[in-house]
N, C-alpha and C positions, 0 to 999 in steps of 0.2 A: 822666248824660244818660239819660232813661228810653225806652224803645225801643215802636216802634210796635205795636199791638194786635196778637198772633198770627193770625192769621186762615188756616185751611189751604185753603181751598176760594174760589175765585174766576172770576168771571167778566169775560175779557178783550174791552171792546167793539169796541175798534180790530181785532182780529183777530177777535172770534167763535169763541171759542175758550174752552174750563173749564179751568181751571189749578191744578194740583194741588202743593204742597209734596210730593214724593216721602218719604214717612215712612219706607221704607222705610232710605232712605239715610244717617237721623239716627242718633247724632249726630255722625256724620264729618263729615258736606258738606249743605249745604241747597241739594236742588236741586229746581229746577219743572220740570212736564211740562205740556206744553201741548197739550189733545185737542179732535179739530175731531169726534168723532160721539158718540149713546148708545151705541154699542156699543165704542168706546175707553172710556168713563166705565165702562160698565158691567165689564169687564176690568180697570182701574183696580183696581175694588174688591172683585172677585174677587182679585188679586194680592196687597192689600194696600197699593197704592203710599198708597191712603187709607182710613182707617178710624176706628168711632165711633159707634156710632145714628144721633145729630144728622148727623156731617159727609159720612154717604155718601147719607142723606137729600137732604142740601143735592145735593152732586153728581151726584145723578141726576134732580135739578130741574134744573139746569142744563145736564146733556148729551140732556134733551129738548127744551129751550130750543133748545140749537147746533141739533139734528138737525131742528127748527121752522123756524128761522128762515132754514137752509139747503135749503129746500123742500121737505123731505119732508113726502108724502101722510099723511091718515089710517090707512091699512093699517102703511106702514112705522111711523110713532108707537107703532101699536095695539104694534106686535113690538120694537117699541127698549126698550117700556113692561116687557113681558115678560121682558127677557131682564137689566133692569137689576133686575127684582124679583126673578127665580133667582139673581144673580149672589152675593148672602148673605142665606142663607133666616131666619135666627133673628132679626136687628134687624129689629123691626117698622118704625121712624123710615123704614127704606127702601121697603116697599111705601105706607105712608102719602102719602110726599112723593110716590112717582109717579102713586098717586089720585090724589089730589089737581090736579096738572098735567095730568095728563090731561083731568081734567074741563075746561080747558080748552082743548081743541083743536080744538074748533069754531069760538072768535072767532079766529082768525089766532096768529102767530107775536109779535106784540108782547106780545099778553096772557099769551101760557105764559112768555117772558121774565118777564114783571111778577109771576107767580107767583111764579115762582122766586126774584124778588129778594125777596120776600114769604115765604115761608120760609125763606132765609136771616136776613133783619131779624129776624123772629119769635124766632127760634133764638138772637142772640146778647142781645137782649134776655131770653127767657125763664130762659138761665145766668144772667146778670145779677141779675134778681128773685131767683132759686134760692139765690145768694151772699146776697144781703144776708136773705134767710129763715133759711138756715141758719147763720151766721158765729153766731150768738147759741146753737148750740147747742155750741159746742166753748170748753171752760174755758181760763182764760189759761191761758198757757204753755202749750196744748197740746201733745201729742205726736201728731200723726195720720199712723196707718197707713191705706196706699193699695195700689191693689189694681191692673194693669194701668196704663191713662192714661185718665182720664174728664176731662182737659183742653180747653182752649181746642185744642189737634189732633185730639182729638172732636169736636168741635163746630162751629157757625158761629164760632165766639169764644169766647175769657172761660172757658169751661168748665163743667162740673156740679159734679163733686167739686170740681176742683180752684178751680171758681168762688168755692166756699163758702172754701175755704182762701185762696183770694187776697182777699176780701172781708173778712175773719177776719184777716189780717194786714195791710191796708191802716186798718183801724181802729185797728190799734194792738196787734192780739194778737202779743203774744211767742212765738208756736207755732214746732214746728219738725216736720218730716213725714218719714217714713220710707216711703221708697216700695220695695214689694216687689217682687224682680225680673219676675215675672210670664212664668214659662217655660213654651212654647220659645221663643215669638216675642221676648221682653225688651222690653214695650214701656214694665214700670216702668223700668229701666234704661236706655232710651234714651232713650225717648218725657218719661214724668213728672220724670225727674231733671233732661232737658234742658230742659223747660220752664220747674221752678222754680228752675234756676242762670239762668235767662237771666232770671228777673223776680227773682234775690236773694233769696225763700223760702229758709230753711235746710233742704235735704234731704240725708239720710242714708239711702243703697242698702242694701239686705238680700238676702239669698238667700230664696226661697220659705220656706223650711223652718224658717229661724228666728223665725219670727213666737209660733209659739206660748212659746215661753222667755221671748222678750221680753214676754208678756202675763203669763207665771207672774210674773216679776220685776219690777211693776209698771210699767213702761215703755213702756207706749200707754194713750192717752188714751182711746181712741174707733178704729173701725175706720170708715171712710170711701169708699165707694166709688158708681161709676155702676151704670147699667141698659142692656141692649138689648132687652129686652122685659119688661116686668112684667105678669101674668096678673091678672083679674078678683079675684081673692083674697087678691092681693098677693105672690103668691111673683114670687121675681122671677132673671132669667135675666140673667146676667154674665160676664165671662170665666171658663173654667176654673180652678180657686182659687180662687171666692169660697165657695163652701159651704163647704168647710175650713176658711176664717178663721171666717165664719158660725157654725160646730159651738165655733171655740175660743172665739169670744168670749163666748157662751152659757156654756161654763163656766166662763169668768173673770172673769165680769158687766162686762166690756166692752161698752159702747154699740156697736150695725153701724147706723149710717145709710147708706141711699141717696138719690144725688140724679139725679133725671132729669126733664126736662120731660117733660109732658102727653101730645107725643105717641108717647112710649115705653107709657103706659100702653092695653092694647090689653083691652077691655070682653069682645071676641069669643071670648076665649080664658078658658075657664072658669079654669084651674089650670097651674100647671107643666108637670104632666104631659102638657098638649096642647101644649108650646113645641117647635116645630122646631130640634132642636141639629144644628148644623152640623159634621160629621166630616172633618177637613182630612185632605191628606196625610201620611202618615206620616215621609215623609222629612224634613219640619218637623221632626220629634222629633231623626232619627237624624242629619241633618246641621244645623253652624251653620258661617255666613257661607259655605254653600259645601263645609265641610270634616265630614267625616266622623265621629261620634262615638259610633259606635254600631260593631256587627261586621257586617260585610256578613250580611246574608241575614236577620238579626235584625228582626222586623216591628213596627212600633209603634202605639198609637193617640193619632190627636188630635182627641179632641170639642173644640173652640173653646172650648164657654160648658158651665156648669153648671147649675144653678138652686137659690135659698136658699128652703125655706120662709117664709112668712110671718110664721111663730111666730118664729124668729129675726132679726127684724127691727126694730129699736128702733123707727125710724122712716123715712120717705121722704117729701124734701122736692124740692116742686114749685114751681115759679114762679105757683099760686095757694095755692100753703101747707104745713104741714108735717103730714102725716097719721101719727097712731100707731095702734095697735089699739084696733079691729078695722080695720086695713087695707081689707077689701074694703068697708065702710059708708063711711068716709074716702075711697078711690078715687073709688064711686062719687059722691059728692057731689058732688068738685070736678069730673070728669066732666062732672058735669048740666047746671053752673054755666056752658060754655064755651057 
C-alpha cells in the first residue's frame, strides 16, 4: 500500500493554525505541533523543529497568514515579517516567501492566506519539475551520495534532491543512495534515511568521513545535493560538508549536482563570499540527544552551511532547466525568463 505524499508544513483551516511535522523528533515518533502566531513559526525555525530553504519558506507564509487572519495590524505584520527573516539568516527561500506575502498586506487577511497557499503549491510543483529534469542525469543503477536532507521534509513536497532520486527511481532506475550522516545535527541519518525507507528507495548510512574512500573505490555514482542560497556566480551555500564532498568529487571526477528551485537562486548576492553563514551553538556539537560528548569546558564551532564554488559544480538543476558552466550566464537566463 503506497503512503500519502510527505508534506512537512501545513495549514490547519479548522483551527487556523501552521502545523509542523516536529523533525526534530524523527525518527523515533512523528509528531505535529500546532502554532497559532509568526512568532511561534518564527522560533519553530530558529529551533529546528522545521527546516529546508523551501519548507521554512513555506512556514513563514503561513504563520503570517495565522497572525493575518487573526487580526493583526500592519505594524504588528511589518515586525512578525522581521523577526521570521532573522530567525535563519543564510536561506534565502525564507526572506523571499516573507516579501513576498508581505506584499500583500494591504488587501486583507484572505489574500496573504492565498499567497501562502501559492507558494506552498508553487514549491511542491517546482521539486516535481526538478525530478523529472534531473532523474535523466544519474546513470542506471546508480549509486547517489547525498549530503544532509534536501527531501520532500525540505520542502513543500516531493523534494529537490531527493526529488530527482524519487523521480529516477519511479521510472524504473535501479539506483540505490548513500546518504551521509551529515553531523552534528544527523539530519542524513535521520531525516533522508527516513524518508527513503518509508518510500522503499534503497539507502545505505554512512559516516561523514567515509565518503571520500568510497569515491577512491569507485562506489558513487554522482554526489547529489540541495541549496539554501545560491549566489549570482553560482557558488552555492549548503549544509556544512558540502564543500568537502565538492573538493573530493573534483578529484575523483565525480559529477556534484545541485538541485534547488528558482527561488534559492538570489541575483542580489554577487558571490559566496557575500552569503550570510549562520554560526549555531556550540553545544549542538559538544552535546547529542541531550547527552554530553565533548569535555566540559571544551568550546566548539558550528557554521551551519558552507559554501561550494562554482567551479566545482557539475551542474544545478531547476524546475526551468539544468544549467552547467558558466553557471552565472545559465542562472541569469532562467532568472530573466520568470
Amino acid at each position: 500500500m503506497s503512503l500519502p505524499p510527505l508534506r512537512p508544513v501545513l495549514y490547519d483551516e479548522a483551527t487556523d493554525e501552521v502545523r509542523l511535522l516536529d523533525q526534530r523528533r524523527l525518527p523515533g515518533e512523528e509528531r505535529w505541533v500546532a502554532l497559532g502566531s509568526a512568532r511561534d513559526v518564527a522560533k519553530a525555525i530558529a529551533d529546528l523543529v522545521v527546516r529546508g530553504a523551501p519548507a521554512i519558506g513555506v512556514a513563514a507564509g503561513y504563520g503570517l497568514a495565522v497572525e493575518a487572519r487573526r487580526g493583526a495590524g500592519p505594524d504588528r505584520l511589518r515586525e512578525s515579517a522581521r523577526a521570521l527573516v532573522r530567525s535563519r539568516p543564510t536561506a534565502v527561500n525564507l526572506a523571499w516567501a516573507v516579501l513576498r506575502v508581505s506584499g500583500t498586506f494591504h488587501l486583507g487577511p484572505a489574500a496573504v492566506l492565498k499567497e501562502a497557499h501559492a507558494i506552498r503549491d508553487e514549491d511542491e510543483a517546482a521539486c516535481r519539475r526538478i525530478g523529472e529534469l534531473g532523474a535523466p542525469l544519474l546513470p542506471p543503477r546508480a549509486t547517489v551520495l547525498t549530503h544532509c536532507n534536501a527531501g520532500a521534509l525540505a520542502t513543500a513536497g516531493y523534494g529537490t534532491a531527493l526529488g530527482i532520486v524519487r523521480a529516477a527511481f519511479q521510472s524504473g532506475n535501479d539506483l540505490r543512495v548513500l546518504a551521509g550522516e551529515t553531523r552534528p545535527f544527523l539530519q542524513g541519518a535521520r531525516l533522508t534515511a527516513w524518508e527513503l525507507k518509508r518510500d522503499g528507495i534503497p539507502v545505505t548510512l554512512i559516516s561523514d568521513g567515509m565518503a571520500g574512500w568510497l569515491m577512491k573505490k569507485g562506489e558513487v555514482s554522482c554526489v547529489l545535493v540541495g541549496a539554501d542560497r545560491i549566489a549570482k556566480n553560482g557558488d552555492v551555500a549548503n549544509k556544512i560538508g558540502t564543500y568537502a564532498l565538492a573538493v573530493l568529487s573534483a578529484h575523483h571526477q565525480v559529477p556534484f549536482y545541485v538541485a534547488a528551485p528558482l527561488s534559492t537562486v538570489d541575483l542580489a548576492t554577487e558571490s559566496g563570499e557575500d552569503i550570510p553563514i549562520e554560526e549555531r551553538d556550540g553545544e549542538e556539537v559538544t552535546l547529542f540527544a541531550g547527552q554530553r560528548i565533548a569535555p566540559l569546558g571544551v568550546p566548539a564551532r558550528y557554521p551551519a552551511f558552507d559554501v561550494t564554488p562554482a567551479e566545482l559544480v557539475t551542474a544545478i538543476v531547476t524546475e526551468r532547466g539544468v544549467v552547467r558552466s558558466p553557471l552565472c550566464e545559465g542562472l541569469s537566463s532562467l532568472t530573466a525568463a520568470t
